[in-house]
C-alpha positions in Angstrom: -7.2 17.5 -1.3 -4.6 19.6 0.5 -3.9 23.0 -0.1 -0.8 23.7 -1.7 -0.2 27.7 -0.7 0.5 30.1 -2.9 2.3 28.0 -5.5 0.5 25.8 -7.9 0.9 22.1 -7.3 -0.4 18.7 -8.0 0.3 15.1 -6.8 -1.2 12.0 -6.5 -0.8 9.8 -3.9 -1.9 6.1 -3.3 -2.7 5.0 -0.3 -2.4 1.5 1.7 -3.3 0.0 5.0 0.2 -1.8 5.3 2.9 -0.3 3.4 5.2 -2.9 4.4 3.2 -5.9 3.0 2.0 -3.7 0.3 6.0 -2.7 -0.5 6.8 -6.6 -0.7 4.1 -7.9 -2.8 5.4 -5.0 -5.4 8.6 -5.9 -4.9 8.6 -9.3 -5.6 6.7 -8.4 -8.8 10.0 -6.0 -9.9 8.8 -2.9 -8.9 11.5 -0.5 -7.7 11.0 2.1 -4.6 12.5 5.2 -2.8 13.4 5.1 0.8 10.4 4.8 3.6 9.9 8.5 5.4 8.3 8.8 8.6 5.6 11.6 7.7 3.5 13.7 10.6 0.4 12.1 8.3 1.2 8.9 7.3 4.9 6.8 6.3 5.6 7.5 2.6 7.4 5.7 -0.2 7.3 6.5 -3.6 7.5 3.8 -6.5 9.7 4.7 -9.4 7.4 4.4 -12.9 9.0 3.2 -16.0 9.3 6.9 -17.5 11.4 7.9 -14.7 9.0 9.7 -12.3 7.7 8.9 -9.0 4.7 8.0 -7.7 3.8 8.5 -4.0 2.3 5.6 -2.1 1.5 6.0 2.0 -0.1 4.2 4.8 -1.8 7.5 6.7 -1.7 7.9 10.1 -4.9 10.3 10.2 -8.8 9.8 10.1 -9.8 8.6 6.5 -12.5 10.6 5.0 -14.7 7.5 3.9 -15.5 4.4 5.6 
């Protein structure tokens, strides 16, 4: 969790170890994607859900918080 200032906010995010190879194996099952972004925490991609919203998916670039 992240704070999110003063305004309310919530989003989900999934995370991968290789969001290339992660990106093609979703790909080549039909799933449609957003441009890559080079993030100061991690590269992001969101994946477009059949009701028209997006869902974030990253590879971080910090420290996990488990093992």
């Amino acid at each position: 969790m992240h704070p999110a200032g003063d305004a309310p906010a919530h989003e989900l995010y999934l995370l991968c170890d290789d969001l290339d190879a992660t990106v093609a194996e979703l790909t080549a099952r039909g799933v449609a994607f957003g441009p890559v972004s080079e993030q100061r925490w991690g590269r992001l991609i969101s994946i477009r859900l059949p009701g028209g919203s997006d869902l974030g998916l990253y590879q971080p670039s910090h420290p996990l918080a488990h093992g």
